[in-house]
NUKE-417927 format. One record per residue: x, y, z of N, C-alpha, C, O in turn; residue number from 1; residue in one letter. Coordinates in steps of 0.02 Angstrom, whole numbers, m for minus. Atoms other than C-alpha are relative to their C-alpha. Layout:
BEGIN
((X Y Z) (X Y Z) (X Y Z) (X Y Z) NUM A)
...
# end
This chain:
BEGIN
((42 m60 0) (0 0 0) (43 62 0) (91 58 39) 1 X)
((m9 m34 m1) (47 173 m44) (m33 57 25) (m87 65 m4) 2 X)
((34 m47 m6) (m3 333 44) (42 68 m61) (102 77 m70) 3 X)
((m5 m55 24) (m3 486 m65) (m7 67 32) (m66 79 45) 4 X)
((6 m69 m52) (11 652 29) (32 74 m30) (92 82 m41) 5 X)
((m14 m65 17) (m1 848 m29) (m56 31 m16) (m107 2 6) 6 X)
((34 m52 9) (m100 987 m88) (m49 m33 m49) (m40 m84 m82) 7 X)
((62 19 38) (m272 979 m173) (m14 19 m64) (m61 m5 m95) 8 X)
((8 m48 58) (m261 1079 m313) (84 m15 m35) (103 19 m83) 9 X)
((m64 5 27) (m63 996 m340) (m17 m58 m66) (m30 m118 m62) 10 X)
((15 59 44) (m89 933 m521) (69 m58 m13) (65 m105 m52) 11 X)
((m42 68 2) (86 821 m494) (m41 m44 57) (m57 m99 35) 12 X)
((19 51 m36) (12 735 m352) (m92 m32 m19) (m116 m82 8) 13 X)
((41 40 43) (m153 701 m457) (21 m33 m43) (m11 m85 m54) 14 X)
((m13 50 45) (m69 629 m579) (39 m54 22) (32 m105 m12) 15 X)
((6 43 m21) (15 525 m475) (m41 m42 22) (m29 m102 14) 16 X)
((45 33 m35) (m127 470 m384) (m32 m39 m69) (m26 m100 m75) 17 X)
((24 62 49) (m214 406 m550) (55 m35 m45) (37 m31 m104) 18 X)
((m78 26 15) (m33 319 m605) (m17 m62 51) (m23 m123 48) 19 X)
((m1 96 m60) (m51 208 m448) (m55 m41 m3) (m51 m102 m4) 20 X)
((30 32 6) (m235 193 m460) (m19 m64 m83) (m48 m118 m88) 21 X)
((m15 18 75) (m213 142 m654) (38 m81 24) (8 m132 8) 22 X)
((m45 69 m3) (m69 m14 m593) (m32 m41 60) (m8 m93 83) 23 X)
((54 53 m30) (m226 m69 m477) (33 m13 61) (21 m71 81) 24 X)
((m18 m10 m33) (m120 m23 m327) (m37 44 66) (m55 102 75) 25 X)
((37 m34 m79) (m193 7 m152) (51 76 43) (106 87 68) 26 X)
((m28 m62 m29) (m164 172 m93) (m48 41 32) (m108 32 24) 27 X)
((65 m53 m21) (m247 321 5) (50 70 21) (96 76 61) 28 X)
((9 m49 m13) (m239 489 m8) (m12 62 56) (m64 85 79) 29 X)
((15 m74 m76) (m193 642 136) (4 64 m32) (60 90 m31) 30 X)
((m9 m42 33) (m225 778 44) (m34 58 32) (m93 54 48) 31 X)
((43 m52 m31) (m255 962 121) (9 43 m63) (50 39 m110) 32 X)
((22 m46 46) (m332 1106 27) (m61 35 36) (m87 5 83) 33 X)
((58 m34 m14) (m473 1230 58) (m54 m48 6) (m82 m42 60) 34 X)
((62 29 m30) (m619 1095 49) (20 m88 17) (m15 m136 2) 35 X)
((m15 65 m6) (m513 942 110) (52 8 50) (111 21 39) 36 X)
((m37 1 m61) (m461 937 294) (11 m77 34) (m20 m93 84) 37 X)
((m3 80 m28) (m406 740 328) (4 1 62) (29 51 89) 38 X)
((m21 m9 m59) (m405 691 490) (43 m53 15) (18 m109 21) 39 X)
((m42 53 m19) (m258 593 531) (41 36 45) (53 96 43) 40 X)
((m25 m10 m45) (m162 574 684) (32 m56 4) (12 m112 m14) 41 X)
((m30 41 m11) (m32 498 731) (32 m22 95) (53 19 136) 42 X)
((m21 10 m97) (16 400 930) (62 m1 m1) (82 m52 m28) 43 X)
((m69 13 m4) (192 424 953) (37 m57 27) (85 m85 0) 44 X)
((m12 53 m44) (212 299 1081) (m18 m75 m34) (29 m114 m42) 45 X)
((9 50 51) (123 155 979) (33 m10 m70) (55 m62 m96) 46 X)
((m13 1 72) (167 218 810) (m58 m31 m51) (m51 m72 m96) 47 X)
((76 10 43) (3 195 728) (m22 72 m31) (m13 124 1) 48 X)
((15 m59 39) (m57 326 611) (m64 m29 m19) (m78 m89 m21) 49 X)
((85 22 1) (m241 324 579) (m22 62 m46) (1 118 m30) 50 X)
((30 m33 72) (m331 413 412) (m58 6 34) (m61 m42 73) 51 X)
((73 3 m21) (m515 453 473) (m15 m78 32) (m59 m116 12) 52 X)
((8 49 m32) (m499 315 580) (1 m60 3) (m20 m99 45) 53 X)
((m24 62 1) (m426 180 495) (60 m7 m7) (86 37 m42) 54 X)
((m69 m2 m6) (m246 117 522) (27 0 m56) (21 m39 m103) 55 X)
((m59 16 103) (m121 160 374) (78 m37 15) (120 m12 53) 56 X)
((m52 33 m5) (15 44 366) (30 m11 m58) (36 m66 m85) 57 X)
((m18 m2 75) (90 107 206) (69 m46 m1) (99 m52 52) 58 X)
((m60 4 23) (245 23 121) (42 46 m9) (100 32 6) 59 X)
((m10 m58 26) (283 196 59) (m59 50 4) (m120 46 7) 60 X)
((35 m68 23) (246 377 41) (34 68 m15) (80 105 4) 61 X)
((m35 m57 50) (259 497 m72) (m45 60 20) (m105 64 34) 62 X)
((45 m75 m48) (237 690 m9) (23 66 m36) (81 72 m56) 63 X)
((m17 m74 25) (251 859 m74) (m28 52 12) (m89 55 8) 64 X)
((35 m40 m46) (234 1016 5) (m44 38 m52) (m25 46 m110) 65 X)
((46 m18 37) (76 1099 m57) (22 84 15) (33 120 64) 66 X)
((m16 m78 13) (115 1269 m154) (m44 25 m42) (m34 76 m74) 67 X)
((51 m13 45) (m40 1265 m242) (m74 14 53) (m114 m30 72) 68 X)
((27 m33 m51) (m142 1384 m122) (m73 21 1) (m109 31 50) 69 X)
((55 m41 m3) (m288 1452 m213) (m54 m24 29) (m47 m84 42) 70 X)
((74 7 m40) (m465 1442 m128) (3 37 76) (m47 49 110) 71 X)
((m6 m3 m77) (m389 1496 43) (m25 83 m13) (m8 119 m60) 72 X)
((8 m79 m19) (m476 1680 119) (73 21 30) (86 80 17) 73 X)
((m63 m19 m17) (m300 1692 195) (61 m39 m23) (83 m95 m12) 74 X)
((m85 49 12) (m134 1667 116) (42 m33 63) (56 m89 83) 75 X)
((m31 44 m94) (m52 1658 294) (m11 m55 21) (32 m99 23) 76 X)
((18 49 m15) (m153 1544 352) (14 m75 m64) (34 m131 m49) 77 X)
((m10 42 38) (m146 1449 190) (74 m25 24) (73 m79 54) 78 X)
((m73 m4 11) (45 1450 198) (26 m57 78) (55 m111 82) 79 X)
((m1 44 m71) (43 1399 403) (m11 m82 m24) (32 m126 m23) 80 X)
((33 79 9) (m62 1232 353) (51 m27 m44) (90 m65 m17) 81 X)
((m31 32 22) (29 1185 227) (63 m37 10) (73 m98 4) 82 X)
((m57 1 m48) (194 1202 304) (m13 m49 35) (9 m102 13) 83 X)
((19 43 m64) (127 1107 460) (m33 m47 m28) (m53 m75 24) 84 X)
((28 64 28) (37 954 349) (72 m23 m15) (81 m78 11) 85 X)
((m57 7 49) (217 946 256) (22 m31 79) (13 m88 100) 86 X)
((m42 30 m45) (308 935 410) (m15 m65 71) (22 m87 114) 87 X)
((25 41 m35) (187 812 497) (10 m60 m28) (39 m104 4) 88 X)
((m23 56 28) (198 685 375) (52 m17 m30) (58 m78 m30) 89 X)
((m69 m8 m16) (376 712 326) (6 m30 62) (23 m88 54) 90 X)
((m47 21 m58) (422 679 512) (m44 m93 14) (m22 m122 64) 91 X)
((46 45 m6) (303 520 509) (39 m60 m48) (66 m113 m31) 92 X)
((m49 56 23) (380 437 367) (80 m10 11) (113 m58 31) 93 X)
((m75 m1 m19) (550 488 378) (32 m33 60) (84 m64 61) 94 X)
((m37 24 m56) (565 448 560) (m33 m85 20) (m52 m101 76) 95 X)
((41 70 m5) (488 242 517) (35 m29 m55) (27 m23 m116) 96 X)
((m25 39 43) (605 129 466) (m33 m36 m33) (m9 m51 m88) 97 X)
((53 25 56) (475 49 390) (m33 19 m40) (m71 m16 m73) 98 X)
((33 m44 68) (418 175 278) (42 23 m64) (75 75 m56) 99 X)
((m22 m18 59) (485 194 112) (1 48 m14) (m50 53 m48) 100 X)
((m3 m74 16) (523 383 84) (63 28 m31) (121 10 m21) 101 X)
((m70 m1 39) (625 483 m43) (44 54 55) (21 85 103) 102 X)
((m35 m42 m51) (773 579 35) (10 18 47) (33 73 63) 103 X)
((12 8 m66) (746 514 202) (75 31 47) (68 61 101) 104 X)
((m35 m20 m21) (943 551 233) (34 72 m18) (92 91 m9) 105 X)
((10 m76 31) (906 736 154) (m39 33 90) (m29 87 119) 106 X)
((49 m46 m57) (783 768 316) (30 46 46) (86 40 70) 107 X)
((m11 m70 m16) (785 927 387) (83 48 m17) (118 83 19) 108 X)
((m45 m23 40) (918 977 255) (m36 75 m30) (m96 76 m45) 109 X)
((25 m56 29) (892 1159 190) (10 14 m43) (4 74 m55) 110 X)
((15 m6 65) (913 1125 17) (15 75 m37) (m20 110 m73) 111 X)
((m28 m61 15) (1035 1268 m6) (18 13 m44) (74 m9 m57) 112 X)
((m32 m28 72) (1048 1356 m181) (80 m5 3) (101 m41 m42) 113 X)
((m52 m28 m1) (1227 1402 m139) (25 m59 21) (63 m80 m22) 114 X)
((m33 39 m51) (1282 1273 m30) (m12 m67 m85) (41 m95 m99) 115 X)
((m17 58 m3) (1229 1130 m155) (32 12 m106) (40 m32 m148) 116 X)
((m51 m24 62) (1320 1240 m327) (67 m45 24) (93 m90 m8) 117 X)
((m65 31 m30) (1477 1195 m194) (1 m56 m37) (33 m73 m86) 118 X)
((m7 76 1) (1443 1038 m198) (m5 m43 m60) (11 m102 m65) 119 X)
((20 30 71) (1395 998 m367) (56 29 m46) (41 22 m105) 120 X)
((m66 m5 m1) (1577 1062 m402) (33 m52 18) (57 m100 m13) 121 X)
((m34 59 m29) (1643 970 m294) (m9 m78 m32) (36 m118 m46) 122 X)
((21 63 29) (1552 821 m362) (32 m17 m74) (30 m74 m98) 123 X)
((m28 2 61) (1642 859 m530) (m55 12 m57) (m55 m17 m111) 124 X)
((60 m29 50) (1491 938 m620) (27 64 m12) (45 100 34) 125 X)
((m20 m70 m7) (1541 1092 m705) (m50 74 m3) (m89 86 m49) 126 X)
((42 m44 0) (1456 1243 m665) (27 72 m13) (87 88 m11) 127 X)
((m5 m66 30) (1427 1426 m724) (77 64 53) (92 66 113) 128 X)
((m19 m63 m50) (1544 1582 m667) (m41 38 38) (m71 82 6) 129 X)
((45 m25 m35) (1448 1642 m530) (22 56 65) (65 45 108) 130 X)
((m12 m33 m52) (1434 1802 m419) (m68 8 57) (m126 16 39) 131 X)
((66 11 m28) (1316 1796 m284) (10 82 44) (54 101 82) 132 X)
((6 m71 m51) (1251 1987 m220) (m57 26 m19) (m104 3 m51) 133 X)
((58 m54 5) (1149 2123 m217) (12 42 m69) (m38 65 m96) 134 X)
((m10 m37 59) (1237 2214 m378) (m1 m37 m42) (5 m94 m18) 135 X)
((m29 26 80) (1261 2150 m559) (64 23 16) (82 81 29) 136 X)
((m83 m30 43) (1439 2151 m589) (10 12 m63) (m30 m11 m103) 137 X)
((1 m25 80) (1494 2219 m750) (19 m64 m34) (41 m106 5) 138 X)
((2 57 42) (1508 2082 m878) (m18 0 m67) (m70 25 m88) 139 X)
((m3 0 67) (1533 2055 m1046) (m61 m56 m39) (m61 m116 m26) 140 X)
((37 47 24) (1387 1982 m1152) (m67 m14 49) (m74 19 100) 141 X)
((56 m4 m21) (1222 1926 m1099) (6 m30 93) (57 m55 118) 142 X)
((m26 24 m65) (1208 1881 m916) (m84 10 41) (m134 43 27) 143 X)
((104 26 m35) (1034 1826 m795) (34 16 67) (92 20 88) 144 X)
((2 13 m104) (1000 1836 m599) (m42 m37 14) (m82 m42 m33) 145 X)
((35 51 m26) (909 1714 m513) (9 18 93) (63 36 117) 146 X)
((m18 m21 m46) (857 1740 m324) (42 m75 39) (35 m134 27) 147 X)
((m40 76 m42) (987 1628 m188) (m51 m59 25) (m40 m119 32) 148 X)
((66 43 m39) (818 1559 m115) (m35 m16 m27) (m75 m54 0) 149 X)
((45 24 13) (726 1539 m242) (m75 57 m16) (m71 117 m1) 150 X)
((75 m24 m4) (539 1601 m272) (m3 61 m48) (m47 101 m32) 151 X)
((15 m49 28) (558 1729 m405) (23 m33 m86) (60 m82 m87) 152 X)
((m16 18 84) (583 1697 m615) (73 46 13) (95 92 48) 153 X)
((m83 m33 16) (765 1716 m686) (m11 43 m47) (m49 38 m96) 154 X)
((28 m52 63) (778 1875 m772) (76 16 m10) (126 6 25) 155 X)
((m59 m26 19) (900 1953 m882) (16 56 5) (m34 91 m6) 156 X)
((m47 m33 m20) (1024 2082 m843) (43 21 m43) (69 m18 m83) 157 X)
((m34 m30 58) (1119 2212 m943) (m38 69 m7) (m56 100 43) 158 X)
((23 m60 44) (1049 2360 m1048) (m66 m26 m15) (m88 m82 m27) 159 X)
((71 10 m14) (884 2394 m1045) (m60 m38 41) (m116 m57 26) 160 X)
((38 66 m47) (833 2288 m892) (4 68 55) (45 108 77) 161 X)
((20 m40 m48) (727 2373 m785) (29 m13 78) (43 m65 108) 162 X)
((m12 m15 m66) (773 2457 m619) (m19 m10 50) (m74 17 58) 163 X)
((47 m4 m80) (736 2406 m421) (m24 35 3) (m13 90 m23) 164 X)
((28 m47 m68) (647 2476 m322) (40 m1 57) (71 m50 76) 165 X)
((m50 26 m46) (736 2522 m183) (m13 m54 58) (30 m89 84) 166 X)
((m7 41 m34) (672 2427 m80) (31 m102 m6) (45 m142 39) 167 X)
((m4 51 24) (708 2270 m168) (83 m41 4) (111 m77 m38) 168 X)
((m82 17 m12) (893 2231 m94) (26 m54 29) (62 m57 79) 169 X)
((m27 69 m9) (923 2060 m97) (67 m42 m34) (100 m13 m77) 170 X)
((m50 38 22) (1054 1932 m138) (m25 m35 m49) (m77 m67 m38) 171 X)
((3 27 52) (1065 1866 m318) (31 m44 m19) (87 m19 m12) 172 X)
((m45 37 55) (1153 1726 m416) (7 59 m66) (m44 80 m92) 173 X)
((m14 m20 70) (1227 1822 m570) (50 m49 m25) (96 m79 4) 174 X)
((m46 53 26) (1296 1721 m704) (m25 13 m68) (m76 44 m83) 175 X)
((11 m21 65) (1317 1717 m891) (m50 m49 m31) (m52 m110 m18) 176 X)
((62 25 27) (1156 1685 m1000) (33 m66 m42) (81 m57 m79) 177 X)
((m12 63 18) (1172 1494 m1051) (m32 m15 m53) (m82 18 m68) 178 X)
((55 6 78) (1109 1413 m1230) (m44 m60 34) (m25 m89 85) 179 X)
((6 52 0) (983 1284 m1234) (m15 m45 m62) (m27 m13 m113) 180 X)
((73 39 m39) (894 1144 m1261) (59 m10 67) (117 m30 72) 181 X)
((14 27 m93) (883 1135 m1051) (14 m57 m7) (2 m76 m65) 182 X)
((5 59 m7) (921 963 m1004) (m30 m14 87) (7 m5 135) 183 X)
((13 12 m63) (823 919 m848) (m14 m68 8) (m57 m104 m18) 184 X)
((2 79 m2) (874 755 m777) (m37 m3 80) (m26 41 121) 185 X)
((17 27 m33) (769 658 m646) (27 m53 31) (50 m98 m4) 186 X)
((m20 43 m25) (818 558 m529) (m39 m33 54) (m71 m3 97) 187 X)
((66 31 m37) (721 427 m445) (18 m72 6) (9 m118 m34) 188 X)
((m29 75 m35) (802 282 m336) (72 14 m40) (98 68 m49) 189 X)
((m50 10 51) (944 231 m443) (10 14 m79) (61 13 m113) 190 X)
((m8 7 66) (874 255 m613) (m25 104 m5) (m51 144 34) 191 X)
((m16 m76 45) (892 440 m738) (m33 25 m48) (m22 m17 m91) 192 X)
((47 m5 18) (773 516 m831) (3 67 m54) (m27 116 m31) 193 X)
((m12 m65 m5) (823 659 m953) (m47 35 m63) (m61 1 m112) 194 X)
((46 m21 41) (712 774 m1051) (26 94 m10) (38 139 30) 195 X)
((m37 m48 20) (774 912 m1163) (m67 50 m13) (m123 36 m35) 196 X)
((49 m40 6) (692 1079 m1154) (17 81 m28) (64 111 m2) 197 X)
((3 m35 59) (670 1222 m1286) (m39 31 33) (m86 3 61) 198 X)
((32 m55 27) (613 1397 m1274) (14 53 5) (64 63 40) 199 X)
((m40 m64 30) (634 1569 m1328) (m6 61 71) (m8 122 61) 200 X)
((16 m31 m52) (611 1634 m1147) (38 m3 56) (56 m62 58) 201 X)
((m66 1 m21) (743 1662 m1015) (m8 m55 55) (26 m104 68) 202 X)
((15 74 m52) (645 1567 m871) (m69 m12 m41) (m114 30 m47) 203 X)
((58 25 31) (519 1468 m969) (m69 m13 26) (m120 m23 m6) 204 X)
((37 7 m55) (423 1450 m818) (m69 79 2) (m119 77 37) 205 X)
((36 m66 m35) (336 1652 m825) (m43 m18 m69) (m98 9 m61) 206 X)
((49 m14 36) (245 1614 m998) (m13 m82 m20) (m53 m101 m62) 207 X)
((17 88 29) (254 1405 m1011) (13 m12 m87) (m16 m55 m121) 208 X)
((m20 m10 79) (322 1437 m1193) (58 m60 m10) (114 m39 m24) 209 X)
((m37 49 m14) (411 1276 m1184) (m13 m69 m41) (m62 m104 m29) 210 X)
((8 90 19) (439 1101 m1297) (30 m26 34) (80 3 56) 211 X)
((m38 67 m55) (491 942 m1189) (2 m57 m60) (m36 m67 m108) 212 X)
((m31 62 54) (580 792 m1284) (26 m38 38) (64 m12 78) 213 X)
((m37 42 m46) (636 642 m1196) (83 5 m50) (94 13 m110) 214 X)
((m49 m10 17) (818 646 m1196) (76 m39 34) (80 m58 92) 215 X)
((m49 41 m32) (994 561 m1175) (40 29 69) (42 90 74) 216 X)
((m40 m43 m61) (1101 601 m1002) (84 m25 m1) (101 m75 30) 217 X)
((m42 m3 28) (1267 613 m1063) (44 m31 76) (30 m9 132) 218 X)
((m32 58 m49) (1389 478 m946) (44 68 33) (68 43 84) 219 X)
((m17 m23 m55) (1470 630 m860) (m33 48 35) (m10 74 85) 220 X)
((50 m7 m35) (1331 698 m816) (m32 m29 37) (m43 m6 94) 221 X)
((10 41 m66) (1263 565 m737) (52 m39 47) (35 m71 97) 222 X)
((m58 m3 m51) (1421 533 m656) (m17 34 35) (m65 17 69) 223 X)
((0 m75 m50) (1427 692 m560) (m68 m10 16) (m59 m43 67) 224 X)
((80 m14 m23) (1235 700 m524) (1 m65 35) (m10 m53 94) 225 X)
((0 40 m52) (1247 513 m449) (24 25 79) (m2 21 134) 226 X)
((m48 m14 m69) (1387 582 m329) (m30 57 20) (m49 48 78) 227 X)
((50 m51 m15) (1293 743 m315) (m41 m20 54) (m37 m5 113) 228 X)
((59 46 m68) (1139 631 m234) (20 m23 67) (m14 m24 118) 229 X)
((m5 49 m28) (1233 540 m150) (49 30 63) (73 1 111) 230 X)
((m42 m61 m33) (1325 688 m70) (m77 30 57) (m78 21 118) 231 X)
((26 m37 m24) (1181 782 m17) (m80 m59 35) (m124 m36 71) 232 X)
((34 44 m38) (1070 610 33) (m54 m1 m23) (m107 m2 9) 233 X)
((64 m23 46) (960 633 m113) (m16 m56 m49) (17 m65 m100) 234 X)
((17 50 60) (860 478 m202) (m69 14 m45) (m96 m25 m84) 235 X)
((55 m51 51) (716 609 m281) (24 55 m23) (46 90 23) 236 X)
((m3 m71 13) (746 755 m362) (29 16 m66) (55 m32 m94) 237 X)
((m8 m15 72) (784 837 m528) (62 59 m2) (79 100 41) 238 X)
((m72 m53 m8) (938 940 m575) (0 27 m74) (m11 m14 m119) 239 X)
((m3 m38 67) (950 1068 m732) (67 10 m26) (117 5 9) 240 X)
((m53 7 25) (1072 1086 m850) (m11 53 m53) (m69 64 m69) 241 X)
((m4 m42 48) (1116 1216 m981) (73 8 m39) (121 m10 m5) 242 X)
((m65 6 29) (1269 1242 m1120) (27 62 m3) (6 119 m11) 243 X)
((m58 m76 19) (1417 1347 m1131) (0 7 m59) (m23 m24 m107) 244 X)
((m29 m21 78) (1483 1434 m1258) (30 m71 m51) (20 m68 m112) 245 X)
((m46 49 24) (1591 1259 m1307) (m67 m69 4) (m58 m127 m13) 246 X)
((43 44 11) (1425 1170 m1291) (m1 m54 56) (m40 m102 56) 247 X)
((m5 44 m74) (1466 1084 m1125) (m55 21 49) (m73 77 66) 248 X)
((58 m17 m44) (1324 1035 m1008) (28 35 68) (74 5 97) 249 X)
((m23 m48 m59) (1355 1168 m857) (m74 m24 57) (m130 m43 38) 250 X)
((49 8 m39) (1254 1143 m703) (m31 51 44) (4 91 74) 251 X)
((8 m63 m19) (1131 1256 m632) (m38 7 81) (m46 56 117) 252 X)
((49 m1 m56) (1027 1203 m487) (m25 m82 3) (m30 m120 m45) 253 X)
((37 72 2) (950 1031 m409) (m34 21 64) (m15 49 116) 254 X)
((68 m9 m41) (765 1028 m335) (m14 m50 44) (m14 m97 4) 255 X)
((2 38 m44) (736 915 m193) (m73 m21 m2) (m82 m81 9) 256 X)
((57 16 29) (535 927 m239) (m1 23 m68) (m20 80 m80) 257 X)
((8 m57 58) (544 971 m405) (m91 m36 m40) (m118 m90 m30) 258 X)
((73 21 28) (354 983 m523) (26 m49 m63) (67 m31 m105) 259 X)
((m18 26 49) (365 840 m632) (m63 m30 m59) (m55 m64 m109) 260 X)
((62 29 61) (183 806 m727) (7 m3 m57) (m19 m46 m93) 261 X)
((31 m4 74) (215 880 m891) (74 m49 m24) (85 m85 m73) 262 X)
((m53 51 40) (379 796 m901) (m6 m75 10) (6 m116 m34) 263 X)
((15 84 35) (330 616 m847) (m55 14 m53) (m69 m39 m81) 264 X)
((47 29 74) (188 663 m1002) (38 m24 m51) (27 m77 m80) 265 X)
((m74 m5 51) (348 684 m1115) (0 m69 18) (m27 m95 m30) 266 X)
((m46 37 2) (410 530 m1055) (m42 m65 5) (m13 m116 23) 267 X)
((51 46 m3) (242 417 m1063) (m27 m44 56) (m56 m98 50) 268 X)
((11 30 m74) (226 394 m843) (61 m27 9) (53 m63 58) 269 X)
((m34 15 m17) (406 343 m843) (28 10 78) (42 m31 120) 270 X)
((4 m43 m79) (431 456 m685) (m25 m24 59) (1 m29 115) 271 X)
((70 16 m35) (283 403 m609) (7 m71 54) (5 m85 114) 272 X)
((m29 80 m12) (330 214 m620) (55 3 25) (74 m55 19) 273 X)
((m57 17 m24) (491 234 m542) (m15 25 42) (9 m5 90) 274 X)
((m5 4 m72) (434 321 m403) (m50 m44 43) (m49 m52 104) 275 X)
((59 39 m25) (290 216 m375) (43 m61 24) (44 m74 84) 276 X)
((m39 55 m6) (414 56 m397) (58 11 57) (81 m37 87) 277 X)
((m50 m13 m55) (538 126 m276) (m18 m5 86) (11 m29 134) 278 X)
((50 m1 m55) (399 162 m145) (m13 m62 22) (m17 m75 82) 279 X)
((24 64 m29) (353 m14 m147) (57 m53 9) (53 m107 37) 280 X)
((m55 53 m29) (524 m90 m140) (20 m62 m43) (61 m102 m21) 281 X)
# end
């Protein structure tokens, strides 16, 4: 049995959910959202977890924190719950050796932009020239920012790129604008997953202007991205890739939840099935 656990309105964790129900696989659903408050609790002392009042004794479970908010009268509050579902069942599977969970030796890792560039160096992946601040440095040729944390589209930088506000004085990644096709490889248990991605937009993400192609993952790439994982205690997650000038895959970032629906579509539920198959062991 698989439990499925996240947001209501998360169309990756619908499409998982009909993926498992499709391979005629017993599973159940903890899903919060505006009109779906589960009630499960768990006894610490026993270790019994109970769904509306029947015991779940999953093999596995697969969880993702819900960032898909709308319906809520309060974002806050939205934001609180979610948070606090995430970290309930997170600490539930993670801390049950008997539960099948990805990146169990990732837990309460902070999944640091900066910290896991290091490391994905270190790992022998090569990555961009990078300055991390509050200014653009001067620089020759096209060149992007991206925020250290996350949560904002990568924009480009240079001439004719609009001005802060002042208030807006945060720390940036700057680094020089990369060609593509994107290569975003998956990773899920042991097996690699890579899907090449096209479009005329700097983060493809602000207008979805994007083709997906299943695609090869070039043997030192998945070199480095094994040791990568295996560095940072990671058997889920997806890592991006972009080319230099010389056409070499450069590395730019790896997601610890990353959204993967439209690319297991690309890839005909390949995704899907490996994490499902991993879950069950």
């Amino acid at each position: 049995m698989l439990v499925v656990a996240g947001g209501q309105y998360d169309p990756n964790i619908g499409w998982l959910l009909r993926r498992v129900i499709a391979r005629g696989i017993p599973c159940a659903a903890i899903l919060n959202g505006p009109d779906l408050k589960p009630d499960a609790i768990y006894d610490v002392a026993s270790g019994v977890m109970r769904l509306n009042g029947a015991v779940l004794n999953p093999s596995g479970v697969f969880l993702r924190h819900n960032v898909f908010l709308d319906g809520y009268a309060d974002p806050r509050e939205a934001q609180a719950e979610a948070l606090n579902w995430y970290g309930f069942i997170r600490g539930w599977a993670a801390g049950d050796p008997a539960i099948r969970c990805f990146n169990r030796r990732a837990a309460g890792s902070e999944n640091n932009k900066l910290e896991n560039l290091l490391a994905a160096r270190a790992a022998g992946l090569r990555i961009p020239a990078t300055v991390v601040g509050c200014r653009a440095p001067l620089a020759r040729g096209g060149a992007i920012r991206k925020p250290v944390a996350g949560g904002e589209y990568t924009e480009a930088t240079g001439r004719g790129g609009a001005k802060d506000p002042p208030e807006r004085w945060r720390p940036y990644f700057h680094q020089p604008r990369l060609k593509r096709p994107e290569l975003r490889v998956f990773a899920v248990g042991g097996k690699l997953f890579g899907i090449a991605l096209s479009s005329p937009d700097v983060d493809y993400r602000e207008n979805n202007n994007v083709t997906l192609k299943p695609a090869p993952v070039p043997a030192g790439v998945a070199r480095g991205l094994r040791k990568l994982c295996s560095v940072l205690g990671l058997d889920f997650a997806a890592a991006d890739f972009m080319l230099d000038g010389a056409g070499r895959h450069t590395f730019l970032e790896i997601n610890t939840q990353p959204m993967f629906l439209a690319f297991d579509q690309a890839l005909g539920g390949k995704i899907s099935d490996a994490i499902i198959d991993h879950l069950l062991g």
